[in-house]
DRENZAMI-956557 format. One line per 3 residues: number of its first residue (from 0); their letters; for each residue x, y, z of N, C-alpha, C. Coordinates in steps of 0.02 Angstrom, whole numbers, plus 50000, padded with zeros to 5 digits. Layout:
REM residues N
NUM = A = X:Y:Z:X:Y:Z:X:Y:Z | ... .
***
This chain:
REM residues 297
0 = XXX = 45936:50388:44556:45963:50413:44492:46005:50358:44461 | 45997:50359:44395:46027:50310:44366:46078:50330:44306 | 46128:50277:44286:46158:50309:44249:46216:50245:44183 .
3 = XXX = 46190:50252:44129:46238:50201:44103:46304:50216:44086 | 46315:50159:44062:46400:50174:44047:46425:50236:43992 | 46390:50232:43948:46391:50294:43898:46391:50363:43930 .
6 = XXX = 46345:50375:43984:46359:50428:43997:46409:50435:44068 | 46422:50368:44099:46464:50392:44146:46547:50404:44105 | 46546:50360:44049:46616:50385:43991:46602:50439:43976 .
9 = XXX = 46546:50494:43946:46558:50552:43932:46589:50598:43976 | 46554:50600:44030:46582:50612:44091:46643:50623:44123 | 46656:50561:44145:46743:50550:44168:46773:50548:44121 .
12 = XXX = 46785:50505:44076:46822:50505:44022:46817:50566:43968 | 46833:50617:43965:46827:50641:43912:46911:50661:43862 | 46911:50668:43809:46988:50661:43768:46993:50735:43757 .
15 = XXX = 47049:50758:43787:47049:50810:43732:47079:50832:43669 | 47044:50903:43647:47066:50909:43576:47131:50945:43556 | 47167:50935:43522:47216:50981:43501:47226:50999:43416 .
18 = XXX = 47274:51041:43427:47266:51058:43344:47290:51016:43282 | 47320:50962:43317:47349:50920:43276:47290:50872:43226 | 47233:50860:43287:47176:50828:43269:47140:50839:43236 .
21 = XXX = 47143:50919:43208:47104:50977:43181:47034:50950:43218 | 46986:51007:43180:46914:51011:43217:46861:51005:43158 | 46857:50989:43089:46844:50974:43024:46822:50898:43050 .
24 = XXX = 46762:50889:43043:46708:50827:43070:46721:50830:43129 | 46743:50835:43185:46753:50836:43245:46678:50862:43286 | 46665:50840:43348:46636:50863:43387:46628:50927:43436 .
27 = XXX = 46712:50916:43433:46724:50992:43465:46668:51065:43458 | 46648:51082:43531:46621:51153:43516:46639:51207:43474 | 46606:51245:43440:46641:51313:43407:46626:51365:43440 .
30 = XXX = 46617:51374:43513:46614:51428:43546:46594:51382:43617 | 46607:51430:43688:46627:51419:43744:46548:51411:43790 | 46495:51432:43738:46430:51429:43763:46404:51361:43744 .
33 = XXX = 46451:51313:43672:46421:51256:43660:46453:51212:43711 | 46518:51223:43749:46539:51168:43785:46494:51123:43831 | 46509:51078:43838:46482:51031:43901:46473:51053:43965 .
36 = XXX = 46463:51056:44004:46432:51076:44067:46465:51016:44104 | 46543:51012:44130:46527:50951:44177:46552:50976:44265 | 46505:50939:44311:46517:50987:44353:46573:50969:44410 .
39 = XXX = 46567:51037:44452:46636:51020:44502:46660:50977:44521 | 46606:50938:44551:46640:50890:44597:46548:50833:44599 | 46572:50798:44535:46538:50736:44495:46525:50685:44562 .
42 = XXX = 46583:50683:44584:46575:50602:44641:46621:50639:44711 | 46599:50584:44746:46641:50585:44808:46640:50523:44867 | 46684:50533:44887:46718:50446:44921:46662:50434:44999 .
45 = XXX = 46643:50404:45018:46593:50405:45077:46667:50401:45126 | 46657:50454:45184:46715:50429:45228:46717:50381:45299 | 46647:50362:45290:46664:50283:45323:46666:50212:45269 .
48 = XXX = 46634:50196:45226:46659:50132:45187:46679:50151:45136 | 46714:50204:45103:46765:50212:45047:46732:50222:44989 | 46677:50195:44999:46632:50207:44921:46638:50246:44884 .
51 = XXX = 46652:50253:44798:46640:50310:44776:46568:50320:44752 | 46520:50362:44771:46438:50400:44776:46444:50457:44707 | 46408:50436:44682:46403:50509:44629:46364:50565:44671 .
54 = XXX = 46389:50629:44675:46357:50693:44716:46302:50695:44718 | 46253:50693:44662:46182:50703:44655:46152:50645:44697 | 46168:50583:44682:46129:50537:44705:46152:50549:44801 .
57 = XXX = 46196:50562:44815:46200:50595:44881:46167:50642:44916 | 46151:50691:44860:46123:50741:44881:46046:50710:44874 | 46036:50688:44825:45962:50670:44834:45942:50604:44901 .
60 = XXX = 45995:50586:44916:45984:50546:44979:45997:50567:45044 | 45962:50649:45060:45989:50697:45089:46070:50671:45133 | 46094:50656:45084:46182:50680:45109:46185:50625:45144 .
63 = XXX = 46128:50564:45146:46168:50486:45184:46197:50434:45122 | 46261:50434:45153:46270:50364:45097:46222:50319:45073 | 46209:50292:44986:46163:50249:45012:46200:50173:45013 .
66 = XXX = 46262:50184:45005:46276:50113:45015:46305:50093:45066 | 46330:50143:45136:46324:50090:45204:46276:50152:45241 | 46239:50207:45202:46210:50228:45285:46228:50299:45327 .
69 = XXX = 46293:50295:45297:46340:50334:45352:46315:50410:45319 | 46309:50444:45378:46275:50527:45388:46332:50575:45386 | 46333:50601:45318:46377:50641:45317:46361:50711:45343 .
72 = XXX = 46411:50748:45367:46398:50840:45411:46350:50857:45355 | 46302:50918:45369:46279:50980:45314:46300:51016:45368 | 46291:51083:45308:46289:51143:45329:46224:51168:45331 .
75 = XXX = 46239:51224:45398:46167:51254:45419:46127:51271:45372 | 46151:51282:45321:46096:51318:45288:46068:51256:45271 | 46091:51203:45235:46068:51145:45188:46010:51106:45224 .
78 = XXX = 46039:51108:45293:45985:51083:45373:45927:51101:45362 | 45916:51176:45350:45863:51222:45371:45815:51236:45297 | 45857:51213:45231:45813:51190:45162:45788:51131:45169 .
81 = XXX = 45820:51073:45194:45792:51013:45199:45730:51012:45252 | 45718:51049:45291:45635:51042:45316:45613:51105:45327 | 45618:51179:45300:45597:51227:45321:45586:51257:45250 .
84 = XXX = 45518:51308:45226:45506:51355:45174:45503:51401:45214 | 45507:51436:45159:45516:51535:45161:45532:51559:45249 | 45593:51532:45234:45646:51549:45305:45676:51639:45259 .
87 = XXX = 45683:51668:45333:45705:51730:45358:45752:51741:45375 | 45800:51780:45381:45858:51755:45415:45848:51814:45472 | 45874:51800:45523:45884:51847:45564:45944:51881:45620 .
90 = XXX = 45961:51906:45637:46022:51932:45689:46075:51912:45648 | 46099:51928:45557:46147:51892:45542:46199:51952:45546 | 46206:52010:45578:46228:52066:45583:46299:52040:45627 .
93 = XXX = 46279:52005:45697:46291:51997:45732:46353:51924:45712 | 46418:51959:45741:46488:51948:45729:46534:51913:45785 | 46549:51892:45783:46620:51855:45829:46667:51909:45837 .
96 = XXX = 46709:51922:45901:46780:51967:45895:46808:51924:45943 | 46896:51950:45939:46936:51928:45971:46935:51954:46035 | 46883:51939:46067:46890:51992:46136:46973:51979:46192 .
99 = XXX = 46993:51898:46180:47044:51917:46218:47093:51915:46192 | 47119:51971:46116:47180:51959:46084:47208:51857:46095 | 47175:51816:46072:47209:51763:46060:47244:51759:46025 .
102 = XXX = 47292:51727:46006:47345:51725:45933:47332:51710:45884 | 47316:51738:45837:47318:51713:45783:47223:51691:45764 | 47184:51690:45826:47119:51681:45816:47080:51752:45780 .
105 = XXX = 47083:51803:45761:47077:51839:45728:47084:51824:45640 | 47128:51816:45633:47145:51789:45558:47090:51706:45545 | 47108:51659:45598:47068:51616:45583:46983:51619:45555 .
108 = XXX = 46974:51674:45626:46891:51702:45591:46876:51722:45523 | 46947:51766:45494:46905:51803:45445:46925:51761:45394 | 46980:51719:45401:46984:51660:45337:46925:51602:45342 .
111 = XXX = 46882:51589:45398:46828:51547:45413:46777:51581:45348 | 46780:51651:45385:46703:51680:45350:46705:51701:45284 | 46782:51714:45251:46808:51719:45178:46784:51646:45153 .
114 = XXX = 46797:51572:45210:46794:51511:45155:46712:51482:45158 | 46683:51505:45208:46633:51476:45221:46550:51522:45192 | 46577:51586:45189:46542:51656:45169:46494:51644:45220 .
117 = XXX = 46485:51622:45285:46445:51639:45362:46507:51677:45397 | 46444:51737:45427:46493:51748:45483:46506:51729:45542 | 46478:51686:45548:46477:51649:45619:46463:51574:45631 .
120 = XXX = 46458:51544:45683:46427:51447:45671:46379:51449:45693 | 46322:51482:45678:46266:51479:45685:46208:51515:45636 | 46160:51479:45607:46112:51567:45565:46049:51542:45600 .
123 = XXX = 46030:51603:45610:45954:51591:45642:45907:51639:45587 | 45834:51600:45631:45798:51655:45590:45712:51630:45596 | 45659:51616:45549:45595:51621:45531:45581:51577:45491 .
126 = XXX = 45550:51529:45506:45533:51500:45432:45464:51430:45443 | 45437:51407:45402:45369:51378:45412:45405:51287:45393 | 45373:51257:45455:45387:51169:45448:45324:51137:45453 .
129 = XXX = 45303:51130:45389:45240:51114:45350:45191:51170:45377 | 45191:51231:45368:45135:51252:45363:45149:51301:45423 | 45180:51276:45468:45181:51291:45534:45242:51340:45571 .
132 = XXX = 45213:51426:45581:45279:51472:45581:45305:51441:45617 | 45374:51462:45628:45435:51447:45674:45490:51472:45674 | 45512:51481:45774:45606:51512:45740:45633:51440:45730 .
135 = XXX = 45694:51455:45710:45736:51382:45704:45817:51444:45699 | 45847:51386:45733:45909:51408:45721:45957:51329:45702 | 46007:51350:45657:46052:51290:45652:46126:51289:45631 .
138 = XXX = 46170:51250:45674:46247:51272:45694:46270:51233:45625 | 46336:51266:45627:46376:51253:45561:46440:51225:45582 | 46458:51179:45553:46521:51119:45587:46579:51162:45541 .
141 = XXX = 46561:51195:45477:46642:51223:45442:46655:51292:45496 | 46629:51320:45556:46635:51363:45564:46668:51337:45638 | 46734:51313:45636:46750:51283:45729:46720:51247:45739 .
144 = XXX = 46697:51192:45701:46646:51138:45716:46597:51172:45767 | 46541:51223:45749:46494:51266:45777:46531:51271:45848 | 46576:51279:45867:46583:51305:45953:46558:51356:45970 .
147 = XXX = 46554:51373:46029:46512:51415:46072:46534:51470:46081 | 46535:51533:46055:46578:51589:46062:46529:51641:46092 | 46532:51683:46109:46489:51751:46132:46452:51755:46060 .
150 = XXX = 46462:51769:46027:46435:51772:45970:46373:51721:45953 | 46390:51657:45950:46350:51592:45939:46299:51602:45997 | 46302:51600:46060:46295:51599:46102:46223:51687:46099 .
153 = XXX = 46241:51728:46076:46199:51772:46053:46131:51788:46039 | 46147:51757:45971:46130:51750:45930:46070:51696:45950 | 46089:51635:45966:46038:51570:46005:45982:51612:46038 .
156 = XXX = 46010:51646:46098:45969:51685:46151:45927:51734:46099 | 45953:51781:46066:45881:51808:46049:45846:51779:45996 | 45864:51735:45970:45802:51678:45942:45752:51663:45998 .
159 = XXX = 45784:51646:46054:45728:51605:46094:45686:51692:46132 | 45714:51740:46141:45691:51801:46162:45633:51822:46096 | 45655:51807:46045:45620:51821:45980:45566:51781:45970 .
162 = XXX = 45572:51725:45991:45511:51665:45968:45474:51698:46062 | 45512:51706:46095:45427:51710:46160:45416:51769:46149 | 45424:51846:46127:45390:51896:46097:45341:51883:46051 .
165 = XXX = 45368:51838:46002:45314:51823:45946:45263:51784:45950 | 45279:51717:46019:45240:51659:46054:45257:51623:45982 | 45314:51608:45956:45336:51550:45904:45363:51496:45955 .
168 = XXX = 45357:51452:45929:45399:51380:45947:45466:51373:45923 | 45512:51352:45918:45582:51347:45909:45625:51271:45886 | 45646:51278:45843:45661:51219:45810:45738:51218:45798 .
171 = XXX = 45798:51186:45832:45836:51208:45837:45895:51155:45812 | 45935:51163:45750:45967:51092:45755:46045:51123:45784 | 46034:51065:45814:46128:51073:45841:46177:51037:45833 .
174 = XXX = 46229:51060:45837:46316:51041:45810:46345:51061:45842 | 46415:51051:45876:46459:51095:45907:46489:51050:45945 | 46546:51072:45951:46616:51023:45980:46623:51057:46051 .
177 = XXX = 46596:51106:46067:46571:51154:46142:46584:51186:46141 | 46619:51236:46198:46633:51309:46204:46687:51307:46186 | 46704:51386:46123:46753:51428:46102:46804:51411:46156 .
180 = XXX = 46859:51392:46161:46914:51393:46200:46953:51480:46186 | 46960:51488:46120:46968:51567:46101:46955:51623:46141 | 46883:51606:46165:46864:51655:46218:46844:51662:46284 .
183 = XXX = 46880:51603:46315:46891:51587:46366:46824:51591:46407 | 46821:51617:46469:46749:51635:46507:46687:51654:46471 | 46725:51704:46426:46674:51727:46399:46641:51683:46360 .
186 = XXX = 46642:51637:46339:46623:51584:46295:46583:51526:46324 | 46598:51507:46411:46569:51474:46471:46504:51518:46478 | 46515:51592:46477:46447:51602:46498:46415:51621:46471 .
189 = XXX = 46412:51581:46394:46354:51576:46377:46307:51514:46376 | 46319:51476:46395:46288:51414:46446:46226:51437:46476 | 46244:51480:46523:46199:51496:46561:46148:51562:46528 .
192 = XXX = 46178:51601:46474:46128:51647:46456:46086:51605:46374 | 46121:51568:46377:46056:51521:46316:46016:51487:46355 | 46024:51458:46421:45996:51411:46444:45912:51458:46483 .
195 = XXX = 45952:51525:46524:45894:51547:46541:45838:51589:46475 | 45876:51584:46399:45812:51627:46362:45795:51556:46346 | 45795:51506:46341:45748:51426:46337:45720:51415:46397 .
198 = XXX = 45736:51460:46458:45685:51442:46506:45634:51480:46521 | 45646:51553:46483:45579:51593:46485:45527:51567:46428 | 45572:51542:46381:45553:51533:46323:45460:51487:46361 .
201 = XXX = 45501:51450:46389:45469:51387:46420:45431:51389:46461 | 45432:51445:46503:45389:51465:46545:45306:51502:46522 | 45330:51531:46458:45298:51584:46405:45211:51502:46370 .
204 = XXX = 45255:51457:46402:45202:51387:46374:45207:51378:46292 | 45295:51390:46275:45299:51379:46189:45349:51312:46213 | 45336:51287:46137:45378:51233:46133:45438:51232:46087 .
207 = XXX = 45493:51186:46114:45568:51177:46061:45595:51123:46092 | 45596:51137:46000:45610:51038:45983:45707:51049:45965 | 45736:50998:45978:45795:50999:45980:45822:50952:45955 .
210 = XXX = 45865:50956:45886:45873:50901:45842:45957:50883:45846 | 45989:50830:45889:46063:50849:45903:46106:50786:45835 | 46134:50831:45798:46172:50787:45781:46257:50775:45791 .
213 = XXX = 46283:50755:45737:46350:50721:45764:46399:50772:45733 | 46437:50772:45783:46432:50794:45866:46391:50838:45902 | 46365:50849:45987:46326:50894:45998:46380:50844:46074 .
216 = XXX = 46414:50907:46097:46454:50898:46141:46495:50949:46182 | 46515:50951:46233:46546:50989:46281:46473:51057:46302 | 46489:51121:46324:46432:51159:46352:46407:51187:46309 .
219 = XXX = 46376:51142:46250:46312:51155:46193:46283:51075:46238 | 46325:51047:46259:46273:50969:46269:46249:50991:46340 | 46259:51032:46369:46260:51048:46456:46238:51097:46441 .
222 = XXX = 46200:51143:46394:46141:51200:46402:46079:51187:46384 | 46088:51214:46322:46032:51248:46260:45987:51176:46246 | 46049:51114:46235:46046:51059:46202:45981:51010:46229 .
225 = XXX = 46031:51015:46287:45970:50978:46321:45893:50989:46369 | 45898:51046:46345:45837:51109:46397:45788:51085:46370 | 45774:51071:46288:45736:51070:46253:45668:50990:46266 .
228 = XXX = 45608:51040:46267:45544:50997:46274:45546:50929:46237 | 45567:50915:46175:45570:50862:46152:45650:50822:46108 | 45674:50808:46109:45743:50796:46094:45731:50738:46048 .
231 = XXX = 45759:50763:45962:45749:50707:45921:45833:50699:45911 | 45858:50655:45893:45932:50629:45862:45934:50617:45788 | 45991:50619:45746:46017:50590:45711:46052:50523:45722 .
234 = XXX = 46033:50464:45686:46070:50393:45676:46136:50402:45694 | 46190:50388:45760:46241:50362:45751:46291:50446:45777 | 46239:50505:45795:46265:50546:45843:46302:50535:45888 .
237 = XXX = 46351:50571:45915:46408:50575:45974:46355:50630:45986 | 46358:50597:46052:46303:50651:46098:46356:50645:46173 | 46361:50707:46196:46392:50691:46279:46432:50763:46297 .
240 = XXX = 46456:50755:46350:46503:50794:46366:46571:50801:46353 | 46623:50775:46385:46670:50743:46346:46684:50708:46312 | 46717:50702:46275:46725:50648:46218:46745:50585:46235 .
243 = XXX = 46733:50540:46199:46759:50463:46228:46849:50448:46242 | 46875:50477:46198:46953:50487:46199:46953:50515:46261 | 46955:50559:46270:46956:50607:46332:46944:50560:46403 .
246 = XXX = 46881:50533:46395:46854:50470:46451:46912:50448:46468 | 46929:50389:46397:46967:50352:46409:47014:50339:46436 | 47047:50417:46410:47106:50436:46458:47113:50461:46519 .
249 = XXX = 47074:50474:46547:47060:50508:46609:47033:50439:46665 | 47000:50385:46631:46988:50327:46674:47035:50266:46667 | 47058:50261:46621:47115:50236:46583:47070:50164:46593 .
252 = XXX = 47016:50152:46538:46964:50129:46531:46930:50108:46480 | 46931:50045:46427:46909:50045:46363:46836:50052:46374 | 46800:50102:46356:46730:50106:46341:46698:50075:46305 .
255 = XXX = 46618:50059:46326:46592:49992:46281:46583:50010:46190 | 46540:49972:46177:46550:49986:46104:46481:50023:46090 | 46471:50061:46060:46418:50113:46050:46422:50175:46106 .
258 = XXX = 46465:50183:46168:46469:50211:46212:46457:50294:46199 | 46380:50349:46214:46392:50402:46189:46350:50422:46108 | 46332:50384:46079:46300:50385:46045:46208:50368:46056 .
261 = XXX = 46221:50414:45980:46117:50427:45996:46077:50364:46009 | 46070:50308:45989:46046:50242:46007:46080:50229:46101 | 46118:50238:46132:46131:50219:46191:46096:50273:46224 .
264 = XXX = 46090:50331:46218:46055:50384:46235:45986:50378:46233 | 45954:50348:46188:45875:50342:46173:45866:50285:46228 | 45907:50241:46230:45891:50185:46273:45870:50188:46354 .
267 = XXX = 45939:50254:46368:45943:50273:46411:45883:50321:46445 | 45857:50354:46395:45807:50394:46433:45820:50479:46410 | 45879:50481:46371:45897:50555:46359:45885:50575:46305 .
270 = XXX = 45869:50529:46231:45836:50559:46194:45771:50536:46179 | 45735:50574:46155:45648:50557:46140:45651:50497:46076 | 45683:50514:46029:45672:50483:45967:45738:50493:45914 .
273 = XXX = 45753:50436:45889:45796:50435:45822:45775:50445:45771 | 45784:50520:45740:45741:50515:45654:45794:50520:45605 | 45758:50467:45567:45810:50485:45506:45811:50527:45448 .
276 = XXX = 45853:50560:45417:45835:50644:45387:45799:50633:45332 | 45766:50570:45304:45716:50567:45245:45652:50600:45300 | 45648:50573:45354:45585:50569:45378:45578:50666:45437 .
279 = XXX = 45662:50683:45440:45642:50723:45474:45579:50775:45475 | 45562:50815:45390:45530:50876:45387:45465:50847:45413 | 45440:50786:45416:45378:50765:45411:45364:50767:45491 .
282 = XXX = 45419:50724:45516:45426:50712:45608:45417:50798:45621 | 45463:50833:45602:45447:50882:45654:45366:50945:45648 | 45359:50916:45587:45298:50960:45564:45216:50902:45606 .
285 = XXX = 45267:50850:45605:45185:50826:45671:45190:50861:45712 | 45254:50840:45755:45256:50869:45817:45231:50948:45816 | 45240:50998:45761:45227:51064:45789:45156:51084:45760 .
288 = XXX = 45133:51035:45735:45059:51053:45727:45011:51001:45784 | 45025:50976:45801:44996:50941:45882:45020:50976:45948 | 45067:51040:45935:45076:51083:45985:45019:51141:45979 .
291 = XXX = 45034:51170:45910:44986:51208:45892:44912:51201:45913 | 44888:51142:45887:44828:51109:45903:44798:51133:45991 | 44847:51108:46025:44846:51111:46087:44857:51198:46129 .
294 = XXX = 44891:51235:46104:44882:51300:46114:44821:51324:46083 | 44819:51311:46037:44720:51351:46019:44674:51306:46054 | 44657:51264:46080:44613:51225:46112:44610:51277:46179 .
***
């Protein structure tokens, strides 16, 4: 997108009118339907090289800077427009509570789901990646940076209970800083009840693809995360268990440089592939029509 100076002055610069100026040859609107249209939030600063990005051209570069690169968060939903049509939503009934009176975590929820209008860090549901049905579910970083609550944790499981009833494949992007601390145990065990509906899932001979971006850490990186048949990344992901801070301090140890990220991981053997989100809808719609292929054969 392009844009000259004339209209980036209409834009930012605009003067306003008062009565002193009168409105007799003036430009000024004569009613509130002729005004200008300018919108919320025109630009915004990249928060790794400072850049200021006009929104659109951001958005049309699905949400990577284009002038160093750097991968800014979406939200689940925005995830699940950028490579999925006529998505469904499903289990959105299904709620978070304070099961162990924490302090003050009650209020946090319902000011989350007042600012965020999800009720939870996760939406799952139905929807076709090129052509090809599918569940997909995908975590939301404004919601506790997607942590793992009974709820989240839910919700995951009967997706994957939902896709081997239906014999769908599962497409799952993930986020999450790990398990709900809020809900203590209850929040650990769901580790183990996402992990075993991805292992019936799996047993059932369906496939799920697992797309981790930054962050995908603590017991979301030690279940669901890594169960999955094919594991694609985002550029420049924190992928791991603990965090590198955390490491550090605990070995009292400068860690190398890239340490934990999706490129050291691919190298390593733990992820399949680095895609980058121009190319994702296309990557995952091979992969699930060369699965397909292979179940009707």
């Amino acid at each position: 997108m392009s844009f000259n100076f004339n209209d980036i002055k209409k834009l930012f610069i605009r003067k306003p009118k008062n009565t002193l100026e009168g409105t007799e040859n003036s430009e000024q609107p004569t009613n509130d339907s002729e005004a200008a249209h300018i919108p919320d939030k025109l630009a915004e600063k990249c928060e790794k090289c400072g850049q200021i990005v006009l929104s659109a051209e951001m958005e049309e570069n699905f949400n990577v800077c284009p002038k160093c690169g750097h991968y800014k968060k979406m939200t689940a939903r925005a995830r699940i427009g950028m490579c999925a049509e006529n998505f469904s939503e499903l289990f959105a009934d299904v709620e978070g509570k304070d099961i162990l009176d924490f302090p003050g975590y009650a209020e946090k929820i319902a000011a989350l789901r007042e600012k965020t209008g999800e009720k939870e860090g996760v939406v799952c549901g139905t929807g076709e990646i090129g052509g090809v049905q599918c569940a997909i579910f995908s975590m939301d970083y404004r919601f506790l940076m997607g942590s793992m609550g009974h709820a989240v944790g839910e919700k995951i499981a009967r997706t994957f209970e939902y896709a081997t009833e239906h014999k769908l494949p599962v497409v799952g992007f993930v986020l999450s800083g790990g398990a709900r601390m809020q809900e203590g145990i209850v929040s650990l065990m769901q580790m183990a009840k996402t992990s075993a509906a991805v292992a019936k899932h799996g047993e059932a001979g369906l496939l799920y693809v697992a797309v981790l971006t930054d962050p995908t850490t603590g017991g979301v990186s030690a279940s669901f995360a890594f169960d999955a048949d094919i594991i694609l990344a985002e550029k420049g992901a924190l992928i791991g268990f603990a965090g590198p801070r955390v490491i550090e301090q605990t070995i009292r140890q400068k860690l190398p440089e890239g340490f934990q990220r999706a490129e050291l991981l691919q190298e390593k053997g733990f992820v399949d592939r680095i895609c980058e989100r121009k190319d994702m809808k296309e990557t995952l719609a091979a992969i699930l029509k060369l699965h397909c292929a292979e179940v009707s054969e």
